[in-house]
C-alpha positions, -999 to +999 in steps of 0.1 A: -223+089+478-182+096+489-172+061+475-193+065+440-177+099+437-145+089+442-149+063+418-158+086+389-133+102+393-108+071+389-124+057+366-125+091+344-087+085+353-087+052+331-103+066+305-081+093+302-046+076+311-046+040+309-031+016+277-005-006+271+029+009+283+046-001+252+028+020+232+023+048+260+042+065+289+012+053+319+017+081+345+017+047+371+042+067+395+015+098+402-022+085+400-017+063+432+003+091+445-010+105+480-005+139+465-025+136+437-053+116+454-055+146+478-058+164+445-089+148+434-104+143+468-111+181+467-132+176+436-156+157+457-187+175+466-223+171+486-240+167+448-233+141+425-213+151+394-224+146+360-192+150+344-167+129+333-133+146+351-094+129+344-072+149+360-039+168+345-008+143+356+027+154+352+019+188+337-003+170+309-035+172+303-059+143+300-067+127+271-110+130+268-123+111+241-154+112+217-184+100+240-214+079+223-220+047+208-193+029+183-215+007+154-216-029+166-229-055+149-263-068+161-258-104+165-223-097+184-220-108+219-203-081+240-196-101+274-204-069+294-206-091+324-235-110+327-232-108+363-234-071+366-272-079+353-282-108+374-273-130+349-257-161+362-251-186+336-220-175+320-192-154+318-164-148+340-152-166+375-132-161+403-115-181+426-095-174+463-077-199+475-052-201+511-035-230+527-020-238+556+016-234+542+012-194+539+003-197+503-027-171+491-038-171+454-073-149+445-074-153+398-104-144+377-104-165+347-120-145+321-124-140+280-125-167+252-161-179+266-175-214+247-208-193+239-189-170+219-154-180+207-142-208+181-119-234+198-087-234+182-086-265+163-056-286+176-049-266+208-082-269+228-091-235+238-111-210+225-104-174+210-096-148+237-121-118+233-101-092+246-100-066+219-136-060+222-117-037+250-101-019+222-113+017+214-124+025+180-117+059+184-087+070+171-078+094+198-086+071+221-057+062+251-072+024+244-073+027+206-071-004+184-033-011+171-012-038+156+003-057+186-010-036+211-025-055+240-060-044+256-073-029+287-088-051+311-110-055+340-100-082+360-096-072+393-086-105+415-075-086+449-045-098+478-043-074+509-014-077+532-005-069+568+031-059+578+041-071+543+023-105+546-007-114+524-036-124+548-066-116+523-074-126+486-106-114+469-124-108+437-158-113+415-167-113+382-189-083+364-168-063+345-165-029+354-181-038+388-158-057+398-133-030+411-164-009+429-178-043+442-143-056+457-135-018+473-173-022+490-162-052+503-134-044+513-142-013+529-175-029+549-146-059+560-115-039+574-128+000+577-166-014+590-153-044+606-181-066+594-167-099+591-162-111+557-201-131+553-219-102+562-196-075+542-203-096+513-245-100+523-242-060+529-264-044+500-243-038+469-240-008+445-221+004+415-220+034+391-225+035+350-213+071+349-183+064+330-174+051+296-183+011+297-149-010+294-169-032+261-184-025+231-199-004+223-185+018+254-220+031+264-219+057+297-247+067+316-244+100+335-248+103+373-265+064+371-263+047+403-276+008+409-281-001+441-300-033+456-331-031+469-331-019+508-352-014+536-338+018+545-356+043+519-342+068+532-309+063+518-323+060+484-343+092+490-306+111+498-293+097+471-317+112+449-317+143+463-281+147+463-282+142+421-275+110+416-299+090+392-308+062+418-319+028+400-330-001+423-322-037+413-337-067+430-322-080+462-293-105+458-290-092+424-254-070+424-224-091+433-204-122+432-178-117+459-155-148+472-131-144+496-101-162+520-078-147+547-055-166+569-048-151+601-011-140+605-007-147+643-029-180+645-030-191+610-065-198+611-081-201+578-113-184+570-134-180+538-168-168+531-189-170+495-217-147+481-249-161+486-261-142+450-272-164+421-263-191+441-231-206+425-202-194+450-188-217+475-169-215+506-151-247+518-122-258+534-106-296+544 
């Protein structure tokens, strides 16, 4: 409940705050601000909210736009992240990589997919498919303009300790991929689980907000989370507001992950046993 709250909350924050820089003053210096996370943390409450709540940054106030559904044509492929569905046979990757020299790389090669792009004749790769991102909303932050570059989602993830990068992470799915890395994450270094069983740990995300794709569909107070044994959970969850769907097991998720311990340099990785294409290996 606490960490899909919170999330709302920033990602009622993109919505309201987040495009290019060259075409927008971002208020970067005050939404990862202490201050103004103590700020929102107060918003947080026992029920789930329903609403969609940017906060007021720099004596502004947010940007909100239109909700609904933007016309898109039927035949077009919107890439919302097959993963996110339990789709596994296409879309986008993500790879963490240490070696013994220090070095620690996590990158999520995304867009310009074969089942949906041209390849550019002469130059071998294919479209990007980016400004599907774009808003068509004119008041939109992320509205459509000549030159403007896109929001994106791509979330590939580097901790560090004392200044010194020991952890790189990531996964595909879209918007999941910033509530499935911060589970992760959280279940690793708050929870202590190593980094196998915080990625086996039941996953979750929210569609309360404004979907990064076309056509931008939200879904109020929606929570998926994989199947459990504990009911009980799911039962608080309900009763607390939230509009509990329940996937399949293995179904949310495609973490991948590497640390390299500072003091021993031991490497270490572990892979996401869902849908059965993520690998952890080391020579």
């Amino acid at each position: 409940h606490l960490v899909t709250e919170c999330a709302k909350l920033a990602f009622a924050d993109r919505e309201a705050w987040y495009d290019d820089p060259d075409f927008v003053t971002v208020p970067i210096g005050e939404l990862p601000s202490r201050d103004y996370a103590r700020r929102r943390r107060a918003l947080v409450g026992e029920s789930a909210s329903l609403d969609l709540r940017p906060g007021q940054v720099g004596g502004k106030a947010p940007r909100l736009p239109a909700r609904g559904r933007q016309a898109v044509h039927a035949e077009h492929w919107i890439g919302t992240g097959a993963q996110a569905s339990g789709d596994t046979e296409r879309d986008t990757v993500h790879v963490s990589v240490a070696d013994r020299h220090g070095n620690i790389v996590a990158c999520t090669p995304s867009g310009g997919w074969l089942q949906s792009s041209p390849v550019i004749e002469g130059l071998g790769f294919c479209l990007g498919t980016r400004a599907q991102m774009f808003n068509l909303d004119p008041h939109h932050p992320n509205r459509v303009e000549a030159g403007k570059r896109p929001r994106t989602t791509l979330s590939p993830s580097l901790a560090s300790r004392d200044g010194v990068p020991c952890l790189a992470f990531g996964t595909p799915g879209g918007d999941q991929q910033d509530q499935w890395t911060l589970e992760f994450f959280l279940a690793h270094v708050v929870f202590g689980l190593d980094m196998q069983a915080a990625m086996d740990a039941p996953m979750f995300h929210t569609e309360h907000f404004p979907s990064s794709f076309a056509p931008h569909d939200a879904h109020p107070g929606r929570l998926l989370v994989e199947h459990m044994d504990d009911e009980e959970v799911l039962r608080e969850l309900d009763r607390r507001g939230h509009e509990v769907v329940v996937s399949d097991r293995w179904s949310l998720g495609r973490m991948c992950a590497v640390a390299r311990d500072i003091d021993s340099g031991l490497l270490s990785a572990a892979a996401n046993p869902r849908g059965a294409q993520a690998y952890a290996a080391g020579r």
